[in-house]
MIVO-893041 format. One line per field, with one value per residue (C-alpha): x negated, y, z negated; residue in three letters. Coordinates in nm, 2 decimals. Each point is the difference from the previous one (the first is absolute). Example, Ala and Ser with C-alpha at 12.3 -4.5 7.8 and 13.67 -1.06 7.14 Angstrom:
px (-1.23,-0.14)
py (-0.45,0.34)
pz (-0.78,0.07)
aa (ALA,SER)
***
This chain:
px (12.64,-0.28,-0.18,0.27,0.07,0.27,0.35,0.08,-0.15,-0.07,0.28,-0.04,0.22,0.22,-0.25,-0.34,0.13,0.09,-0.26,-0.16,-0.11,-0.15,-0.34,-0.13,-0.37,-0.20,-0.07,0.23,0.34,0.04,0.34,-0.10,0.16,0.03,0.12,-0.38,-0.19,-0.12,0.10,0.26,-0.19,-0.22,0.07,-0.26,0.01,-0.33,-0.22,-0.32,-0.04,0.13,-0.27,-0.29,0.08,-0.01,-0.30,-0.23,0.20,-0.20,0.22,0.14,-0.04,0.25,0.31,0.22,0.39,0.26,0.12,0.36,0.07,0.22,-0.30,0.24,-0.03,-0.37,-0.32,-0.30,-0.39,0.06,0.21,-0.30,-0.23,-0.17,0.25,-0.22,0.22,-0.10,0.18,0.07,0.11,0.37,-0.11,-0.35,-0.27,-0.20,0.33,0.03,-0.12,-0.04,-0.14,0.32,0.17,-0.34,0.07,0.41,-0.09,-0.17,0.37,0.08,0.33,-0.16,-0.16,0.06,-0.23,-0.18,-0.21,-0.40,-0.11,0.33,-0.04,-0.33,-0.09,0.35,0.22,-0.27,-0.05,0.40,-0.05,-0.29,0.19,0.29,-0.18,-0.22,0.38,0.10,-0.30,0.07,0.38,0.16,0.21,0.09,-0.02,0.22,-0.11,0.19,-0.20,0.13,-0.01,0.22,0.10,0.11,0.20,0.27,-0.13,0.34,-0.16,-0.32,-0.18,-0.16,-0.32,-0.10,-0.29,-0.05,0.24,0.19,0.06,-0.09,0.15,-0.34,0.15,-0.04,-0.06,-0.01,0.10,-0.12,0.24,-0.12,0.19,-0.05,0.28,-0.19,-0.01,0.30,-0.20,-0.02,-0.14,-0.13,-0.28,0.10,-0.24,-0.01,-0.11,-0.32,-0.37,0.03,0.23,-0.10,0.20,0.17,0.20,0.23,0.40,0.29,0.16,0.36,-0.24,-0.09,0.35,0.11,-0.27,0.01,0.41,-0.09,0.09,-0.27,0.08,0.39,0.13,-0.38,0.02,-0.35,-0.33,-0.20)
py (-10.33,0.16,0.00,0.27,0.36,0.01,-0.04,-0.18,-0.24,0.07,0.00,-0.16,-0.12,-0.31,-0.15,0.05,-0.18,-0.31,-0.24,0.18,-0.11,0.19,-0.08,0.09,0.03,0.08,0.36,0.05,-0.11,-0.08,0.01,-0.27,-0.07,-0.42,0.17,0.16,-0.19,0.31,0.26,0.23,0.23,-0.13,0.30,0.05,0.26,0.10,0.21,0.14,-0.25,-0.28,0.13,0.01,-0.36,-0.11,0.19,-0.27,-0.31,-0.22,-0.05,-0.34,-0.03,-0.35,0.04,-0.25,-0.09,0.09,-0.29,0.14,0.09,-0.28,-0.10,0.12,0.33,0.03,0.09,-0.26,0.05,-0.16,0.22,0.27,-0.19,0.10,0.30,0.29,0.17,0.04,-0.11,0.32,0.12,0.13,0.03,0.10,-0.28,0.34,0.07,-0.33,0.05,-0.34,-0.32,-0.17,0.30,0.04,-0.38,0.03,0.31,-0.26,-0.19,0.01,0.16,0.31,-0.03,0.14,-0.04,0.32,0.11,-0.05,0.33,0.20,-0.26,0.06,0.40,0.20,-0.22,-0.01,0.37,0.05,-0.29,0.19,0.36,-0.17,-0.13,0.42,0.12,-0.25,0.05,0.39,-0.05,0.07,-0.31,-0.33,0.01,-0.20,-0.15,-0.18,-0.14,-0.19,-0.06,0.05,-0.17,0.24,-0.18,-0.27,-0.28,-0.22,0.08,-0.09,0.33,-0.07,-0.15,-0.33,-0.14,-0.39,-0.31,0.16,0.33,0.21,0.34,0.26,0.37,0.31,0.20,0.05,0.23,0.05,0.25,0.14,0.16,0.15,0.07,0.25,0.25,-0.18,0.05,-0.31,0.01,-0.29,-0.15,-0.10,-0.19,-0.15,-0.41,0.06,0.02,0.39,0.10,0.28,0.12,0.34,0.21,-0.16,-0.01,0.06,-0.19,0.05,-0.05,-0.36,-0.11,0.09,-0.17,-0.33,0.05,-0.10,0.22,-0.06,0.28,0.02,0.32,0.16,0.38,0.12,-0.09,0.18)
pz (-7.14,-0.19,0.33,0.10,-0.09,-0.19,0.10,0.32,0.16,0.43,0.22,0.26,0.33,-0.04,0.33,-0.17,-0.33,0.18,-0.05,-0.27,-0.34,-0.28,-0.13,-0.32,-0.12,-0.29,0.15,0.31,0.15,0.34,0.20,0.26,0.33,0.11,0.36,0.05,-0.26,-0.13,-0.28,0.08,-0.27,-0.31,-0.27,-0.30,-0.33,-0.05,-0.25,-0.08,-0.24,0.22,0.29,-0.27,-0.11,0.37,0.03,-0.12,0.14,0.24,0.32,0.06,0.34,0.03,0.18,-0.01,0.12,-0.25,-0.15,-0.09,0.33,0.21,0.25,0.33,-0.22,-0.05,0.20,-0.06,0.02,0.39,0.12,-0.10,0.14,0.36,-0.01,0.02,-0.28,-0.38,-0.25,-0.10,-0.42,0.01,-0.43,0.03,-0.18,-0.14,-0.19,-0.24,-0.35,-0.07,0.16,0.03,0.15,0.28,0.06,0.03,0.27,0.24,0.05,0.40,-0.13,-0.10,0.36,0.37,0.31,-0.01,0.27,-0.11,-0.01,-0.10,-0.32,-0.11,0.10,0.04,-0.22,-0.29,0.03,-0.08,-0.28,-0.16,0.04,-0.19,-0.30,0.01,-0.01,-0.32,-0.21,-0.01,-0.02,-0.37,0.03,0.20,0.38,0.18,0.30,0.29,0.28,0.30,0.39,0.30,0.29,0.30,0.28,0.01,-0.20,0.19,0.36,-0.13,0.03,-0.35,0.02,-0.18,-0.09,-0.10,-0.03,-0.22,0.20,-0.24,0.11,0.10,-0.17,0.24,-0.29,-0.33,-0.29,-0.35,-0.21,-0.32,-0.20,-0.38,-0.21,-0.23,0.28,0.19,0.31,0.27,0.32,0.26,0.22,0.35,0.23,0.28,-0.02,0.20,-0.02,0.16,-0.24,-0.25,-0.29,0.07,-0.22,-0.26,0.14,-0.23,-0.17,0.16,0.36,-0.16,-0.08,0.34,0.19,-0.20,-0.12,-0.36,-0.29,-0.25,-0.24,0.02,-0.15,0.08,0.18,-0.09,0.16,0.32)
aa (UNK,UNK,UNK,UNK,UNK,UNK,UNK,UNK,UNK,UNK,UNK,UNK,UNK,UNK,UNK,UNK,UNK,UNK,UNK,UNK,UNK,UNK,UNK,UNK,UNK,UNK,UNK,UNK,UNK,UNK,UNK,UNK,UNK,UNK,UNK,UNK,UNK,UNK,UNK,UNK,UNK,UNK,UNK,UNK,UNK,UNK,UNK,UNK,UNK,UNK,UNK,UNK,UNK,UNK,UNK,UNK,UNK,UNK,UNK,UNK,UNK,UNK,UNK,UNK,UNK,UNK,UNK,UNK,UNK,UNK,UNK,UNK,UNK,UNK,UNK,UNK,UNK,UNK,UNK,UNK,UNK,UNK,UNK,UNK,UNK,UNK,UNK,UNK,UNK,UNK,UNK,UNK,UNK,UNK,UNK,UNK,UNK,UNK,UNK,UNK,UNK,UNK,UNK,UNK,UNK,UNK,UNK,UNK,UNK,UNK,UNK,UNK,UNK,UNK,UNK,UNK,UNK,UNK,UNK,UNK,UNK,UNK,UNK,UNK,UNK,UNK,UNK,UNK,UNK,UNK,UNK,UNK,UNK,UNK,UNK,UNK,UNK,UNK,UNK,UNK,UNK,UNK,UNK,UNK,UNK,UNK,UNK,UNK,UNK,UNK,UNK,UNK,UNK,UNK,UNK,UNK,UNK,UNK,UNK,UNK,UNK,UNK,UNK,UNK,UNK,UNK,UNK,UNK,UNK,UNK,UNK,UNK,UNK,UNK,UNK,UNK,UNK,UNK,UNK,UNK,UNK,UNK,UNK,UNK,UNK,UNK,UNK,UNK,UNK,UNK,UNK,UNK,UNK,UNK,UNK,UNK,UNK,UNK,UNK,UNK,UNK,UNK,UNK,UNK,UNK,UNK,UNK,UNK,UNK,UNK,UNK,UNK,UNK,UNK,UNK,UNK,UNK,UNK,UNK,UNK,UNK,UNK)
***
């Protein structure tokens, strides 16, 4: 919970809890879905001091599969593999202020196939806006990030990628939000190399397009 504003915990539709499990780490949490094999969101409380430890942290670079994840749950290095997707941070590695945390970051279940370079230009451009935003904030920023599947994953409109079918998101959303200010807005893009990053959507636009609460009782924001 201390990952979490606080008071409540997201709410979030009976369907998307089904087949979920929580994961705890030493720096993030991650709501993760055994449906998709991905997170449903991975949600960190960061700092300027948490950002200036991290500064100096060599990244890891070894991902692995999650071990306390049922293996019909979990995505593996092979389903990766040949893909043409990233594996792409839901909790950023440039965020951990310690080792152990940078290595915990590389788990497949803090993972989703991103497309190449969406991952390493437009994505890391949002990541590095967030962590300018925190180190001027007065206080902890909250941040949830997480992908989303458009279409009916039943019909099988959802792409897959590997043996394990890991589910490919159309797009994906990173919400920050600082209490200090109680401001929260959110990054929307598109799960392609053409995407760019466009002006930040509110947050009541992010719970209706992904039907998750993440701030119950919330009414500010832009």
């Amino acid at each position: 919970r201390d990952f979490f504003p606080p008071g409540d915990l997201p709410l979030l539709p009976q369907a998307r809890l089904e087949q979920s499990r929580d994961l705890c780490y030493e720096a993030f949490a991650v709501l993760h879905s055994g449906q998709s094999k991905t997170p449903v969101f991975a949600v960190e409380r960061l700092t300027r001091a948490v950002l200036e430890d991290a500064a100096d942290e060599k990244r890891g670079n070894r991902f692995f599969a999650d071990a306390r994840l049922p293996s019909r749950e979990r995505a593996t290095l092979e389903d990766y593999k040949g893909s043409g997707f990233d594996r792409g941070h839901m909790a950023p590695a440039a965020d951990m202020p310690t080792a152990a945390a940078n290595d915990q970051s590389f788990s497949l279940a803090n993972m989703v196939p991103q497309a190449r370079i969406n991952n390493q230009r437009t994505w890391a451009g949002i990541e590095k806006d967030t962590r300018r935003y925190v180190r001027r904030a007065q206080g902890p920023v909250y941040v949830f990030t997480g992908p989303v599947y458009a279409g009916d994953p039943a019909s099988g409109a959802v792409r897959t990628i590997g043996p394990g079918r890991v589910w490919v998101p159309t797009h994906l959303f990173k919400l920050v939000y600082d209490p200090t200010t109680n401001r929260a807005w959110a990054h929307w893009v598109e799960n392609t190399d053409e995407a760019r990053a466009g002006k930040p959507i509110s947050y009541k636009e992010l719970v209706e397009r992904t039907g998750i609460e993440f701030l119950p009782g919330f009414d500010g924001g832009q």
